[in-house]
C-alpha positions as CSV (number, residue, x, y, z in Angstrom):
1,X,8.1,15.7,-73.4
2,X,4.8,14.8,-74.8
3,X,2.3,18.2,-75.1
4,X,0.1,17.7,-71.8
5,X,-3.0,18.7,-71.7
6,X,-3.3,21.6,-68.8
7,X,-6.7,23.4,-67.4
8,X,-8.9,25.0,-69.6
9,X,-8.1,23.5,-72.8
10,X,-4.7,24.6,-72.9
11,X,-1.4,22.8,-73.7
12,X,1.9,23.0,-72.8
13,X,4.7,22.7,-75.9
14,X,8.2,24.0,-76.7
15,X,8.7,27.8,-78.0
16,X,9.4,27.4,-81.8
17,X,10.6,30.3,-84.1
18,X,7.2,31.0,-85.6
19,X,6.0,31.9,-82.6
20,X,6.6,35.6,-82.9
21,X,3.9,37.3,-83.9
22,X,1.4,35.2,-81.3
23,X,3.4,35.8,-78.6
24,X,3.5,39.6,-79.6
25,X,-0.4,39.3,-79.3
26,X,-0.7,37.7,-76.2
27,X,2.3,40.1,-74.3
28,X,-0.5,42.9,-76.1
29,X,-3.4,41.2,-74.3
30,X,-1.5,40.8,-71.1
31,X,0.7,44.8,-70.9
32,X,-1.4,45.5,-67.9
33,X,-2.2,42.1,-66.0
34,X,2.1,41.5,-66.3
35,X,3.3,45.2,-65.7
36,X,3.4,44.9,-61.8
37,X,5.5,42.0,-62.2
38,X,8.2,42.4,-64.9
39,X,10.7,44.3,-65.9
40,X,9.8,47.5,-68.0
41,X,9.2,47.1,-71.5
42,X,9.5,49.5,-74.5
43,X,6.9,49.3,-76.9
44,X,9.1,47.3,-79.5
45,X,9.1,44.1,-77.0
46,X,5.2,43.7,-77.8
47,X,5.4,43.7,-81.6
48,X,6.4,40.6,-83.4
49,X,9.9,41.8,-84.9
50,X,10.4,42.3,-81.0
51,X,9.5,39.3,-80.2
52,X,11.2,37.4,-82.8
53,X,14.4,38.9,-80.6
54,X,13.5,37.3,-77.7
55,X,12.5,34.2,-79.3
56,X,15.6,33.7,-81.7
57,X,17.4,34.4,-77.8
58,X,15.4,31.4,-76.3
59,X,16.2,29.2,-78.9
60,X,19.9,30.1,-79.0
61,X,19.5,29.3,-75.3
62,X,17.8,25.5,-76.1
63,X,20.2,24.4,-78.6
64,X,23.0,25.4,-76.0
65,X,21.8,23.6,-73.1
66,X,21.4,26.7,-71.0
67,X,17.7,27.3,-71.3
68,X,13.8,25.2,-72.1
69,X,11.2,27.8,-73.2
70,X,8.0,26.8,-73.6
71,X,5.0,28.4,-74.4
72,X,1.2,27.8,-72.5
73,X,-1.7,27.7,-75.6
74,X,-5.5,27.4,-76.3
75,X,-7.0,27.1,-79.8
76,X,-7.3,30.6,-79.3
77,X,-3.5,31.6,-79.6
78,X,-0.6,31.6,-77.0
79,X,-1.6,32.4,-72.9
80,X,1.1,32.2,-71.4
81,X,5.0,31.3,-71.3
82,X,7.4,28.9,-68.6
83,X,11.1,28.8,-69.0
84,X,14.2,27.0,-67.6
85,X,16.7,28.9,-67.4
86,X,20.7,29.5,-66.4
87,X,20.8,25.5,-66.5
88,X,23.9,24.4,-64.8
89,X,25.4,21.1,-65.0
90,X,27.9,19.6,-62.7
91,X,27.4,19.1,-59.2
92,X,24.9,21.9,-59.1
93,X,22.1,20.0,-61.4
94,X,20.3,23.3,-61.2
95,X,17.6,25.5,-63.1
96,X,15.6,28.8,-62.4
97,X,12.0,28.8,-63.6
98,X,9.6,31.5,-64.9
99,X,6.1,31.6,-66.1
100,X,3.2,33.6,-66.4
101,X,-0.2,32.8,-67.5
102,X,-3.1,35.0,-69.3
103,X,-4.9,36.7,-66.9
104,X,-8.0,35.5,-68.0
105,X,-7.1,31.8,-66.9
106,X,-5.1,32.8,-63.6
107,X,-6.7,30.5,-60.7
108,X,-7.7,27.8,-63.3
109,X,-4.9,25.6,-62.5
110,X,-3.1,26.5,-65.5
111,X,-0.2,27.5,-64.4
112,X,0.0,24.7,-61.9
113,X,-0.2,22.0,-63.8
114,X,2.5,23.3,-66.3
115,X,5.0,23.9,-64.0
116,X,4.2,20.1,-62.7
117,X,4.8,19.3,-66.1
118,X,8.5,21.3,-66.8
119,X,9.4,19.8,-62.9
120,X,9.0,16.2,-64.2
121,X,10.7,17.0,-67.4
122,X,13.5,18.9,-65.5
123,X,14.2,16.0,-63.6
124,X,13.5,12.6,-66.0
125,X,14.8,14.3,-68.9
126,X,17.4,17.1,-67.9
127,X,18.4,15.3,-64.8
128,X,18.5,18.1,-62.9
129,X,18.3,18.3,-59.2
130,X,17.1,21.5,-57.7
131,X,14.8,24.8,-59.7
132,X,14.5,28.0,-58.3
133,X,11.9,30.7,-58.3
134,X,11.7,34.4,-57.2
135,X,8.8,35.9,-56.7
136,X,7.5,39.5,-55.4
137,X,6.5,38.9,-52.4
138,X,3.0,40.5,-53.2
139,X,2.5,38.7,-55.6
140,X,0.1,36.1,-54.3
141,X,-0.9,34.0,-57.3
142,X,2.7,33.0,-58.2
143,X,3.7,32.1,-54.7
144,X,0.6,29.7,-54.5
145,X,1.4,27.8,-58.5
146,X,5.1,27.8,-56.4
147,X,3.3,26.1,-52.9
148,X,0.5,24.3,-54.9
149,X,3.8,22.8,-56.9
150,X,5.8,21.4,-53.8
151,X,8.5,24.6,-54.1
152,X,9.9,25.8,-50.1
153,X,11.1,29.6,-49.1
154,X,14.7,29.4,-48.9
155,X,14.8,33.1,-48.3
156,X,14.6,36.7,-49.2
157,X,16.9,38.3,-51.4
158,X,16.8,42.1,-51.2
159,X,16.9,44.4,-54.3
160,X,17.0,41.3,-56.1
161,X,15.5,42.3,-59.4
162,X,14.3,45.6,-61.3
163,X,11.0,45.1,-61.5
164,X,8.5,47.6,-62.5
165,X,11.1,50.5,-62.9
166,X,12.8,49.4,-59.5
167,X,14.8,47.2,-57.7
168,X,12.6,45.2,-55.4
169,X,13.3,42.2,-53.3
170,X,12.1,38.9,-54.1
171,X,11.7,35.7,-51.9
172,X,13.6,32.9,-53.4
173,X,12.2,29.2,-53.2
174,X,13.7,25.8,-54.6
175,X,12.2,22.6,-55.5
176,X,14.6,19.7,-54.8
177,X,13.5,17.0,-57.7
178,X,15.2,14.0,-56.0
């Protein structure tokens, strides 16, 4: 895929291993605006040896097929992350996605066009059928990037994931690419 150009001067373009210690800075910039909707992070996650954890993880994840990590940035540094992942092949053709985007740039159309993006690459280049999301369902700013995007509500799974120190439930949609 080609680096599109998103929303405020952003572009979209694969993780790479260097990518460590700006990705610790932006996680830094964005503990607070991301706490209600992740899972609970020690303080080693948001320094770059943490990160370089994570990213060595995502890469291990491209090279065997199972994962696409991208990373959302400005001139300014890294804003934001979307990710592919548990890629299944077969008759499944299937992906779950999940991004997040600076809080400063949240309802620029960021997020949305990114995830436009990754859904035309998941399908022309992957092949893939079908990607799922979950979502809080307070969490009103994902659900729209997931409506503005085409995704549907295929349901609700309870306790789905621990989020925030507990399990919560999560609405589940899908994106059929074909």
């Amino acid at each position: 895929m080609s680096a599109p150009t998103l929303p405020s001067g952003a572009r979209l373009r694969l993780l790479a291993a260097g990518d460590s210690a700006a990705l610790a800075r932006a996680y830094r910039d964005n503990r607070g605006h991301l706490a209600p909707w992740e899972p609970l992070r020690d303080d080693a996650f948001f320094t770059p040896a943490g990160q370089a954890e994570q990213v060595a993880r995502r890469l291990e994840g491209l090279a065997s097929g199972t994962d696409v990590p991208w990373v959302l940035e400005r001139e300014d540094g890294i804003v934001g992350t979307i990710t592919l992942t548990g890629i299944v092949r077969g008759p499944f053709l299937s992906a779950h996605v999940g991004y997040w985007v600076d809080g400063r740039l949240q309802g620029r159309g960021v997020c949305s066009a990114a995830l436009h993006a990754v859904l035309e690459h998941a399908r022309d280049e992957l092949g893939l059928h079908r990607v799922q999301a979950s979502v809080l369902p307070g969490n009103a700013a994902s659900r729209s990037v997931l409506h503005r995007t085409g995704f549907t509500l295929i349901g609700m799974a309870p306790s789905y994931l621990r989020i925030a120190g507990a399990w919560q439930d999560h609405l589940l949609y899908q994106r059929l690419l074909h």
